[in-house]
CHARMM internal coordinates of N, CA and C (Angstrom, degrees):
IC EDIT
DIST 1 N 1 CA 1.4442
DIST 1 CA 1 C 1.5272
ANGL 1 N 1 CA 1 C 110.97
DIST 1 C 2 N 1.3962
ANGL 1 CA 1 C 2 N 112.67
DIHE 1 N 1 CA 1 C 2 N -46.18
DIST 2 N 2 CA 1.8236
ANGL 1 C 2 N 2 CA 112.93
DIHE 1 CA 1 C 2 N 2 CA 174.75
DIST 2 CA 2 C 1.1182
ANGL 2 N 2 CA 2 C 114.68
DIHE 1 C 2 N 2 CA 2 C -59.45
DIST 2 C 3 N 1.1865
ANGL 2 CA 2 C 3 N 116.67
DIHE 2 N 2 CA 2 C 3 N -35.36
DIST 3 N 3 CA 1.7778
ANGL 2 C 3 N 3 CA 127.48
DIHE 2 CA 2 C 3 N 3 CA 174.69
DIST 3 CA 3 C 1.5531
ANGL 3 N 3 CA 3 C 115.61
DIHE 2 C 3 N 3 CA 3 C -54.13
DIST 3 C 4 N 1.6398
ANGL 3 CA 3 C 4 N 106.50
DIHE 3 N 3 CA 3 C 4 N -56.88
DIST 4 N 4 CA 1.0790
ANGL 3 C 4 N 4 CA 95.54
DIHE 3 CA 3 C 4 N 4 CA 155.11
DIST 4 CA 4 C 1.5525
ANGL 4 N 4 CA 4 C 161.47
DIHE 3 C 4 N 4 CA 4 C -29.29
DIST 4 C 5 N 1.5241
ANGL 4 CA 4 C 5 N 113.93
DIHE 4 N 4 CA 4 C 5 N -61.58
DIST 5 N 5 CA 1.1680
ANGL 4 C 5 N 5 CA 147.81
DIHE 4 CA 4 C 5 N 5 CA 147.13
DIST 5 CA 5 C 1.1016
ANGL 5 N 5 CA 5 C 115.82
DIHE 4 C 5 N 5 CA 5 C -48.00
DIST 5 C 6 N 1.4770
ANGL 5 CA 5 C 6 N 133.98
DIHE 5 N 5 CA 5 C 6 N -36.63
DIST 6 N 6 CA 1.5455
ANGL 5 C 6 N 6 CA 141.91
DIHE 5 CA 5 C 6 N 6 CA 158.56
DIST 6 CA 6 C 1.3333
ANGL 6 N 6 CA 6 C 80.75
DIHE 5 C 6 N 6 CA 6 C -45.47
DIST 6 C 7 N 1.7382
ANGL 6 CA 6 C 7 N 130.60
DIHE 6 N 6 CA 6 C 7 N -115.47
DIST 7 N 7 CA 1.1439
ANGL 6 C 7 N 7 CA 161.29
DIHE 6 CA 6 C 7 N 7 CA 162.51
DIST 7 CA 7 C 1.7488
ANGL 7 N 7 CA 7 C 90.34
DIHE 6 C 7 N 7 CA 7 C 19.93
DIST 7 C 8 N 1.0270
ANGL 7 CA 7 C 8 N 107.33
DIHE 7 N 7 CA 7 C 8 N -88.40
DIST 8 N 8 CA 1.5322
ANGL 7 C 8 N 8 CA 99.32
DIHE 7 CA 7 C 8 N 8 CA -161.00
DIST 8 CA 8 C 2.2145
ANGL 8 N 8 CA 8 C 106.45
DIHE 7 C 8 N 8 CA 8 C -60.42
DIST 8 C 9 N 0.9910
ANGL 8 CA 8 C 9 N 141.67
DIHE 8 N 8 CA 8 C 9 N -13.80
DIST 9 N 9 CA 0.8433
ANGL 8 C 9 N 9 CA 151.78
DIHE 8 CA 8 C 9 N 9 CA 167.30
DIST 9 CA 9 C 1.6226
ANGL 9 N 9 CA 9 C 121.05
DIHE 8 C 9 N 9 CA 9 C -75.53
DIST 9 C 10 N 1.3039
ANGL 9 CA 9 C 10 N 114.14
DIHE 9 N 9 CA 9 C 10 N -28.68
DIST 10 N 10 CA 1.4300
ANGL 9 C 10 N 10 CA 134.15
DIHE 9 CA 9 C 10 N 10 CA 145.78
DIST 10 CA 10 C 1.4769
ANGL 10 N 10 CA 10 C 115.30
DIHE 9 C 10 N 10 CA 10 C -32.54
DIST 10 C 11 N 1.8181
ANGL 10 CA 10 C 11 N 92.91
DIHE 10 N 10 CA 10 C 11 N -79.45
DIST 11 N 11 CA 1.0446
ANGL 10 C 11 N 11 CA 121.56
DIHE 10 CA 10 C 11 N 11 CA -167.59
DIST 11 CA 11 C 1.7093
ANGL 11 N 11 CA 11 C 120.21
DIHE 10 C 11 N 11 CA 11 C -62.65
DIST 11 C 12 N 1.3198
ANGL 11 CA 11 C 12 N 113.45
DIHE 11 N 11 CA 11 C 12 N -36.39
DIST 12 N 12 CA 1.3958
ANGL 11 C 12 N 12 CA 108.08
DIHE 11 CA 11 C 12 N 12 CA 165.14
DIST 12 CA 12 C 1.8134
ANGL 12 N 12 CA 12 C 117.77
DIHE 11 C 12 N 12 CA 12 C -76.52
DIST 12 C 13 N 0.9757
ANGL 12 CA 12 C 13 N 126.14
DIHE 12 N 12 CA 12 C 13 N -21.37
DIST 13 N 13 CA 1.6609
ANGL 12 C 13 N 13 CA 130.78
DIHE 12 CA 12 C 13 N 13 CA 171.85
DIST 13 CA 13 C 1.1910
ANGL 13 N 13 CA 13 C 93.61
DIHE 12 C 13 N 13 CA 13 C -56.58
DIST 13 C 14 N 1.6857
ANGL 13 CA 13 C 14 N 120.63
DIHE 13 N 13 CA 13 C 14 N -56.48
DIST 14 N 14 CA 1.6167
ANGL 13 C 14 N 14 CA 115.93
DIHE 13 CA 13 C 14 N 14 CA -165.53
DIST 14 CA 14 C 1.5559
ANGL 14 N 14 CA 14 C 112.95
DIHE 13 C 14 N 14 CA 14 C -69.48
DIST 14 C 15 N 1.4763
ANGL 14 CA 14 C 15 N 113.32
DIHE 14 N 14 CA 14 C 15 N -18.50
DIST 15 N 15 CA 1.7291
ANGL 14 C 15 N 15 CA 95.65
DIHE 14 CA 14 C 15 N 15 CA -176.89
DIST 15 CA 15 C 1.6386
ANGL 15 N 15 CA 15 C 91.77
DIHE 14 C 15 N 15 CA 15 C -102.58
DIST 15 C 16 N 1.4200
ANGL 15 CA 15 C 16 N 131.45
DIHE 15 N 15 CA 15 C 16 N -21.32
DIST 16 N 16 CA 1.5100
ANGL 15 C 16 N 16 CA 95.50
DIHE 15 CA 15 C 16 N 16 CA 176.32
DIST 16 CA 16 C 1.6310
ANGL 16 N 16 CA 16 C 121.00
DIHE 15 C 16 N 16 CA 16 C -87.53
DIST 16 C 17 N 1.5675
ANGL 16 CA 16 C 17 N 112.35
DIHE 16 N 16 CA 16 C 17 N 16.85
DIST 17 N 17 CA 1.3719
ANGL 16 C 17 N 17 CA 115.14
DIHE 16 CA 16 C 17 N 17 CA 165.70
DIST 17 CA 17 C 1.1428
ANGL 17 N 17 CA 17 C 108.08
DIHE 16 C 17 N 17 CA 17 C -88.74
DIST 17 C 18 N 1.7174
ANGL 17 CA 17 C 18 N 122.85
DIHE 17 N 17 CA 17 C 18 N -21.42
DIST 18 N 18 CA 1.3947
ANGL 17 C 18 N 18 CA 130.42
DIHE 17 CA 17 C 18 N 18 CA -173.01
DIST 18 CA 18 C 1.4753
ANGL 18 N 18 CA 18 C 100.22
DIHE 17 C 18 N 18 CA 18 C -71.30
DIST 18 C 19 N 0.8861
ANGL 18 CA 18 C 19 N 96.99
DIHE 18 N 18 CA 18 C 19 N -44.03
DIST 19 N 19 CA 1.9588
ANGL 18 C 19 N 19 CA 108.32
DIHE 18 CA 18 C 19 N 19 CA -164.38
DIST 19 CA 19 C 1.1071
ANGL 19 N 19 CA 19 C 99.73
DIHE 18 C 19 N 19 CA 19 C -73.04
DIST 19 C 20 N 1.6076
ANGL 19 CA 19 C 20 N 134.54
DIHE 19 N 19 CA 19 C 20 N -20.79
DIST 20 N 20 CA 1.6888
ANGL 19 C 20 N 20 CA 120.24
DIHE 19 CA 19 C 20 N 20 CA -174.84
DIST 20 CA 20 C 1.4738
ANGL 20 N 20 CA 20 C 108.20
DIHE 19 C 20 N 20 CA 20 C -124.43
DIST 20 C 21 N 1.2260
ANGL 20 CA 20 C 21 N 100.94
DIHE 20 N 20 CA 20 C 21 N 70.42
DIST 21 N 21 CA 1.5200
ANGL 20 C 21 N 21 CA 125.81
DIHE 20 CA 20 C 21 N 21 CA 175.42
DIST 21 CA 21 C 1.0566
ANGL 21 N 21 CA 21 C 102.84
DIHE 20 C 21 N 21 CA 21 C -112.83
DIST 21 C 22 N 1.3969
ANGL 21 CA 21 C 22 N 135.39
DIHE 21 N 21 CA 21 C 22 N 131.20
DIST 22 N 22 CA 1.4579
ANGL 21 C 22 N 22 CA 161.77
DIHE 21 CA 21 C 22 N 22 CA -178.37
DIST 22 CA 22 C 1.4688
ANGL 22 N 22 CA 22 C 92.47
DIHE 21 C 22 N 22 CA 22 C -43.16
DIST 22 C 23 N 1.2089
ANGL 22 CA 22 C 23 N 119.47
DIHE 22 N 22 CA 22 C 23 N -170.53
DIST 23 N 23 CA 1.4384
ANGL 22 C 23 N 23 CA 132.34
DIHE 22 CA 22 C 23 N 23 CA -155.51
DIST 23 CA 23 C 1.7716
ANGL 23 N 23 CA 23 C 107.70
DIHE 22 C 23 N 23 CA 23 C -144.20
DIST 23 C 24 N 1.2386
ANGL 23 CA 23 C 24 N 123.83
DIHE 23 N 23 CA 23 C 24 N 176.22
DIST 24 N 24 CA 1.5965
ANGL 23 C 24 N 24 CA 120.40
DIHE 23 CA 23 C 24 N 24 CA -179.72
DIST 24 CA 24 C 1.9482
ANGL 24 N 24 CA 24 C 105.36
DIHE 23 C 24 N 24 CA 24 C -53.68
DIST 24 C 25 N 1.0941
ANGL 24 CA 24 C 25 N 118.55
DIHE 24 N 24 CA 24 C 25 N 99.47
DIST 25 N 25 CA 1.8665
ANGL 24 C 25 N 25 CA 95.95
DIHE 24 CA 24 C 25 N 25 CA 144.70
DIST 25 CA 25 C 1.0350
ANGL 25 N 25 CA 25 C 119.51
DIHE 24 C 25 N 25 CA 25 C -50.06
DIST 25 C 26 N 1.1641
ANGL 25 CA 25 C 26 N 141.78
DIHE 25 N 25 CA 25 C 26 N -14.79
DIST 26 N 26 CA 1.7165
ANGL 25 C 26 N 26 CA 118.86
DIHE 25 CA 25 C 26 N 26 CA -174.50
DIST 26 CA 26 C 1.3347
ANGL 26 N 26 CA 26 C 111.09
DIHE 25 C 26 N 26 CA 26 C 53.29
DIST 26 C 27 N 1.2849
ANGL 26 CA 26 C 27 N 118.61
DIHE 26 N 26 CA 26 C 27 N 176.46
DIST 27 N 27 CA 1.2311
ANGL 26 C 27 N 27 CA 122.95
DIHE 26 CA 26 C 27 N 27 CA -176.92
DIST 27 CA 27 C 1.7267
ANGL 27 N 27 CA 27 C 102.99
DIHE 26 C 27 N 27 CA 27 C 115.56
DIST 27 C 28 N 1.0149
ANGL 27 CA 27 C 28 N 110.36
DIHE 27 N 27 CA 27 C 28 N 157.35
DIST 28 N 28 CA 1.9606
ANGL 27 C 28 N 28 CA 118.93
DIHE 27 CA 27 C 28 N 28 CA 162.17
DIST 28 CA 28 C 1.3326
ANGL 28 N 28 CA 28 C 114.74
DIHE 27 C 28 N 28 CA 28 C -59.91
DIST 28 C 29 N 1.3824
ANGL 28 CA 28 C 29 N 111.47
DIHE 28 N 28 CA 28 C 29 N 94.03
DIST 29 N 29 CA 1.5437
ANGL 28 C 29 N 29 CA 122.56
DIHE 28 CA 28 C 29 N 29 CA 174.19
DIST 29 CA 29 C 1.7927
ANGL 29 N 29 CA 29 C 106.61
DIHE 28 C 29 N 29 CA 29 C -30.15
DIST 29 C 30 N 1.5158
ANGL 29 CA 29 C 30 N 124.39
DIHE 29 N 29 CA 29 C 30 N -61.50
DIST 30 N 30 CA 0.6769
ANGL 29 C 30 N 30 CA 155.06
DIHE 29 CA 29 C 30 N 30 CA -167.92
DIST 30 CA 30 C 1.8260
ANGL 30 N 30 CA 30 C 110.88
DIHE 29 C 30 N 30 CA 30 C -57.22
DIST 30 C 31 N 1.0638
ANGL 30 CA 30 C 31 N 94.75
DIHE 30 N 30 CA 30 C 31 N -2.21
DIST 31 N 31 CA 1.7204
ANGL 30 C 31 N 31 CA 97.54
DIHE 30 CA 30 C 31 N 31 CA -177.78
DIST 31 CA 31 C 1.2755
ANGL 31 N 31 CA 31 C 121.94
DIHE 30 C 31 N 31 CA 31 C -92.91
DIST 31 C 32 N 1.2586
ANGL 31 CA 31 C 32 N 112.59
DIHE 31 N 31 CA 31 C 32 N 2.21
DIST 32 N 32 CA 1.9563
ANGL 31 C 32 N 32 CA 119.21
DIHE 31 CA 31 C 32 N 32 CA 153.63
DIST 32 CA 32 C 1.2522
ANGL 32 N 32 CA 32 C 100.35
DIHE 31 C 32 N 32 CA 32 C 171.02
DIST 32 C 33 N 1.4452
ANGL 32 CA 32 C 33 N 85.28
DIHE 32 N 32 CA 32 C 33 N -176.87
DIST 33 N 33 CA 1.7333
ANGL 32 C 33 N 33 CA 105.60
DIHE 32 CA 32 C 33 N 33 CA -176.63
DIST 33 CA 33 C 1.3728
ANGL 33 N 33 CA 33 C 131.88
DIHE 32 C 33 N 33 CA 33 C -42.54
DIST 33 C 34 N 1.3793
ANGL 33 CA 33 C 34 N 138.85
DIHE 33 N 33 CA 33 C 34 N 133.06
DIST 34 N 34 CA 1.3943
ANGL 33 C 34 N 34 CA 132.50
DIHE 33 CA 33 C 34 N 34 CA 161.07
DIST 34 CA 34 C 1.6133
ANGL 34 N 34 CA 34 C 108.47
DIHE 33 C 34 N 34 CA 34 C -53.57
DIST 34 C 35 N 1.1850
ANGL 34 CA 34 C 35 N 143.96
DIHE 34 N 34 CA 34 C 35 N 151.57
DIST 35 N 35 CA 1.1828
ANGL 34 C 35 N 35 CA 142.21
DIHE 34 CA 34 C 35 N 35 CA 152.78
DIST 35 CA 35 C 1.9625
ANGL 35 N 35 CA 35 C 94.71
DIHE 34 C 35 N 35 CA 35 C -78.05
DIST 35 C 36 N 1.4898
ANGL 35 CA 35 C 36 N 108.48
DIHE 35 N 35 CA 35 C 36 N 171.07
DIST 36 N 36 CA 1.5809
ANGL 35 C 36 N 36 CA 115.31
DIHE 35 CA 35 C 36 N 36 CA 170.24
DIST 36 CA 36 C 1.2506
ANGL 36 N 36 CA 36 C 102.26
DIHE 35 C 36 N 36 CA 36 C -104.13
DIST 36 C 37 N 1.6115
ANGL 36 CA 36 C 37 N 129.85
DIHE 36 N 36 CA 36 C 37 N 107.12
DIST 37 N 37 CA 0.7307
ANGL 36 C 37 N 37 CA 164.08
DIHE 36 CA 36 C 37 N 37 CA 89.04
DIST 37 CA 37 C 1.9915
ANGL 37 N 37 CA 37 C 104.89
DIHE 36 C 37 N 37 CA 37 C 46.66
DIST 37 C 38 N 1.0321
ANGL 37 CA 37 C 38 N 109.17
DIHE 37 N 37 CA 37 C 38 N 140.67
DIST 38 N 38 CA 1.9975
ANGL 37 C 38 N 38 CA 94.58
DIHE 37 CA 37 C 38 N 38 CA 157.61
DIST 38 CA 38 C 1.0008
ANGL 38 N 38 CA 38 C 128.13
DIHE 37 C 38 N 38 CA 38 C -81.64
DIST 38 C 39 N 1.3057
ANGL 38 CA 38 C 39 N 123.63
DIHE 38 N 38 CA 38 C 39 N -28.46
DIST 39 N 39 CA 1.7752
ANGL 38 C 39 N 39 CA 112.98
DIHE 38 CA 38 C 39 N 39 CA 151.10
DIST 39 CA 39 C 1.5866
ANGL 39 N 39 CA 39 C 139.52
DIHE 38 C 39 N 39 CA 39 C -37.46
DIST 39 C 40 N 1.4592
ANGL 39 CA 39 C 40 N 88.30
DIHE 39 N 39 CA 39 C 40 N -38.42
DIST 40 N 40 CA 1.5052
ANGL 39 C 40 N 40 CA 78.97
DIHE 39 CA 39 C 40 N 40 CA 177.03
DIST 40 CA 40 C 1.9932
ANGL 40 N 40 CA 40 C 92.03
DIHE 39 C 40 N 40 CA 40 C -105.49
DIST 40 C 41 N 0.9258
ANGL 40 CA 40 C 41 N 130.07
DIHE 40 N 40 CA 40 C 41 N 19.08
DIST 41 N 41 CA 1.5027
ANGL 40 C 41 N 41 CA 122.00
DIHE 40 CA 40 C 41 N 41 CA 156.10
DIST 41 CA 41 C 1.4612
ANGL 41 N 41 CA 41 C 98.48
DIHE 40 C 41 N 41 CA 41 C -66.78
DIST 41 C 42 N 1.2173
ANGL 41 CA 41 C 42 N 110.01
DIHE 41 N 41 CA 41 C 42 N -79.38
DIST 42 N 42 CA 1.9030
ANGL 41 C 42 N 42 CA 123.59
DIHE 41 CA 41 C 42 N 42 CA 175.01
DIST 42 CA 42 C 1.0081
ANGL 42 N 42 CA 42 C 94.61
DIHE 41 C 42 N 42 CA 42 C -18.58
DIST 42 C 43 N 0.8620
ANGL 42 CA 42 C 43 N 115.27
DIHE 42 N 42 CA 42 C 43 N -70.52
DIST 43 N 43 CA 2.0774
ANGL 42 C 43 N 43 CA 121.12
DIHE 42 CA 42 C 43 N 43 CA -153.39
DIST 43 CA 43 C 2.0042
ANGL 43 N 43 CA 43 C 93.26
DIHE 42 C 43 N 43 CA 43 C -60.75
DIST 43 C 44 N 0.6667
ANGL 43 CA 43 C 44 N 133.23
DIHE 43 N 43 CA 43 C 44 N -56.55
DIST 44 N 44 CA 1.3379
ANGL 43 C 44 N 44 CA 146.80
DIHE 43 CA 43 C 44 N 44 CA -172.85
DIST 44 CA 44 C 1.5716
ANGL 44 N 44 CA 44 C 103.66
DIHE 43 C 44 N 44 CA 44 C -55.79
DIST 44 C 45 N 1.3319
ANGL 44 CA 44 C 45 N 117.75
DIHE 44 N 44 CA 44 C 45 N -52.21
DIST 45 N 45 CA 1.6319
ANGL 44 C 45 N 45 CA 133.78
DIHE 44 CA 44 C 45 N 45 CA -167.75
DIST 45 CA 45 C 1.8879
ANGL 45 N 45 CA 45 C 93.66
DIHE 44 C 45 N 45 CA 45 C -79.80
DIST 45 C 46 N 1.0433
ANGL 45 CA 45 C 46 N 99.88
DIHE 45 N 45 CA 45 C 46 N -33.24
DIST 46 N 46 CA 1.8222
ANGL 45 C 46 N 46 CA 104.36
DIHE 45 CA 45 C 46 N 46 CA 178.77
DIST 46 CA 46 C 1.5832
ANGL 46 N 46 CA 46 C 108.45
DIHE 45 C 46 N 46 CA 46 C -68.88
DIST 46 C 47 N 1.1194
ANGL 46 CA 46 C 47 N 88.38
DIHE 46 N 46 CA 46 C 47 N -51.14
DIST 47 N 47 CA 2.2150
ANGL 46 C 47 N 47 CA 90.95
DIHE 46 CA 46 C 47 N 47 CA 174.22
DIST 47 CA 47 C 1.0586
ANGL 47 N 47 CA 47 C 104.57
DIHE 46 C 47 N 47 CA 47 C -76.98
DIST 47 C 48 N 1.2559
ANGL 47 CA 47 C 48 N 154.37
DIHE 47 N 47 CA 47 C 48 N -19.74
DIST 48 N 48 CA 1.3122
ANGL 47 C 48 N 48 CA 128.75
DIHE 47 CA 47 C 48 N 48 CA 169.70
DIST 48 CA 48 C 1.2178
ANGL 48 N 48 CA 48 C 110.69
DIHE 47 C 48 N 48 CA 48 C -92.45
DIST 48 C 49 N 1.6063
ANGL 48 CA 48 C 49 N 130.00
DIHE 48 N 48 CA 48 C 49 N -20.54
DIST 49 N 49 CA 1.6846
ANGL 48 C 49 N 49 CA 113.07
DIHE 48 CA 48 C 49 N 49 CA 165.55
DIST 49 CA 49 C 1.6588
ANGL 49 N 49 CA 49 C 111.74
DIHE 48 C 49 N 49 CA 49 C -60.97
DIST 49 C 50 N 1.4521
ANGL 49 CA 49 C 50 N 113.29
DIHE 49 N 49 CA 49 C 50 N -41.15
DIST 50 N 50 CA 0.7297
ANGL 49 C 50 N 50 CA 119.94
DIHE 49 CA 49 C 50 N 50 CA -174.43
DIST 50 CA 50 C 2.0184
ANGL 50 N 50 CA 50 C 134.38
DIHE 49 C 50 N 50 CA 50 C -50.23
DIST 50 C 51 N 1.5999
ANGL 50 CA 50 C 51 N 84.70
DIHE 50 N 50 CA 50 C 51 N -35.38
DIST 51 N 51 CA 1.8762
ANGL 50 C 51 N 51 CA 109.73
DIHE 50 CA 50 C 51 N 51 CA -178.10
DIST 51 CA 51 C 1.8472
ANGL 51 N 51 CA 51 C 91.95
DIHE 50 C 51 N 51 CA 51 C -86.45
DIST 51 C 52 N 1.0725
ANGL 51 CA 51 C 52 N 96.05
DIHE 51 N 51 CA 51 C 52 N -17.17
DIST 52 N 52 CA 1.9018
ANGL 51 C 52 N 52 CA 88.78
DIHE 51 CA 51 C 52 N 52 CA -168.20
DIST 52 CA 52 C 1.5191
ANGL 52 N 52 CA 52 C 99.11
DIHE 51 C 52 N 52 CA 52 C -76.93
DIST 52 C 53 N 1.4122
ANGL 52 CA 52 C 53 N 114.10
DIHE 52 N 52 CA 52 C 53 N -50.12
DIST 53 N 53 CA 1.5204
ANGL 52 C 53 N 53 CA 121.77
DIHE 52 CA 52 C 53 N 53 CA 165.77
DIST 53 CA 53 C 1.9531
ANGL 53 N 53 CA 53 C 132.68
DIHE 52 C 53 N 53 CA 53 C -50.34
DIST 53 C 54 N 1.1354
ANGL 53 CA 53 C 54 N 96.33
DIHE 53 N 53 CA 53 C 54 N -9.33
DIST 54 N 54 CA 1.1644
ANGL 53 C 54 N 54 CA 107.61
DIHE 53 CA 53 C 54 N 54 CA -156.45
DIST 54 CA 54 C 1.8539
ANGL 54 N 54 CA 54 C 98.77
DIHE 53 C 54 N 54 CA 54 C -107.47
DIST 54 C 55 N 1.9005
ANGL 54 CA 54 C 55 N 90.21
DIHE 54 N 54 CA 54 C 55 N -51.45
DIST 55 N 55 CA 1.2149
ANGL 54 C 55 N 55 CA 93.75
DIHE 54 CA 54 C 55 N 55 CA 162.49
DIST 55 CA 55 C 1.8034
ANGL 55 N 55 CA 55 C 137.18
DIHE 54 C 55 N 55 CA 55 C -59.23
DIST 55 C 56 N 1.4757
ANGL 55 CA 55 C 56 N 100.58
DIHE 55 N 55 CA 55 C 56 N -25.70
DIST 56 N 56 CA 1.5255
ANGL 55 C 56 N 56 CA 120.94
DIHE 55 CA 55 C 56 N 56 CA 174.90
DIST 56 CA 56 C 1.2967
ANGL 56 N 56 CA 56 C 109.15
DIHE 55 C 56 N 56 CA 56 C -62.63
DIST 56 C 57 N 1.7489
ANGL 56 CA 56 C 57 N 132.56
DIHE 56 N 56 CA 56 C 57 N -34.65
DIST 57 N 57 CA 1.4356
ANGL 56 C 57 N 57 CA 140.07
DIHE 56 CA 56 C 57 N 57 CA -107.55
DIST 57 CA 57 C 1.8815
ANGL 57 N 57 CA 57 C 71.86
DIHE 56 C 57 N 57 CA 57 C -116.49
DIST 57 C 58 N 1.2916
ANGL 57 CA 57 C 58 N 112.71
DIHE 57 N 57 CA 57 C 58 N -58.51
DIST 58 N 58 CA 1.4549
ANGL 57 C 58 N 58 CA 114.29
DIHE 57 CA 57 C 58 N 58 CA -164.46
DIST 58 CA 58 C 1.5939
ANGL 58 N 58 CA 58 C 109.99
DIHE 57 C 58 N 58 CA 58 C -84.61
END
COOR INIT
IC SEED 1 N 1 CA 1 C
IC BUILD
């Protein structure tokens, strides 16, 4: 039952942080650089564990 209530108490923190996320700036996409993001860190840190393993394997 606590597990539960953990779980669902989780789960509502995560959608009303979802829901109060800023909105479009507008502006010219095109007016500089993206910074990298942590998604694509992850994604990046995932392929290289991944080639390190692969490389080990053979």
């Amino acid at each position: 039952m606590i597990k539960r209530v953990f779980v669902f108490c989780i789960l509502i923190s995560i959608s009303l942080s979802v829901s109060s996320q800023p909105g479009d700036p507008g502006g010219d996409p095109d007016a500089g650089p993206v910074p990298i993001g942590g998604i694509e860190l992850l994604l990046l840190a995932g392929g290289a564990l991944g080639a390190k393993r692969l490389m080990r394997k053979k």
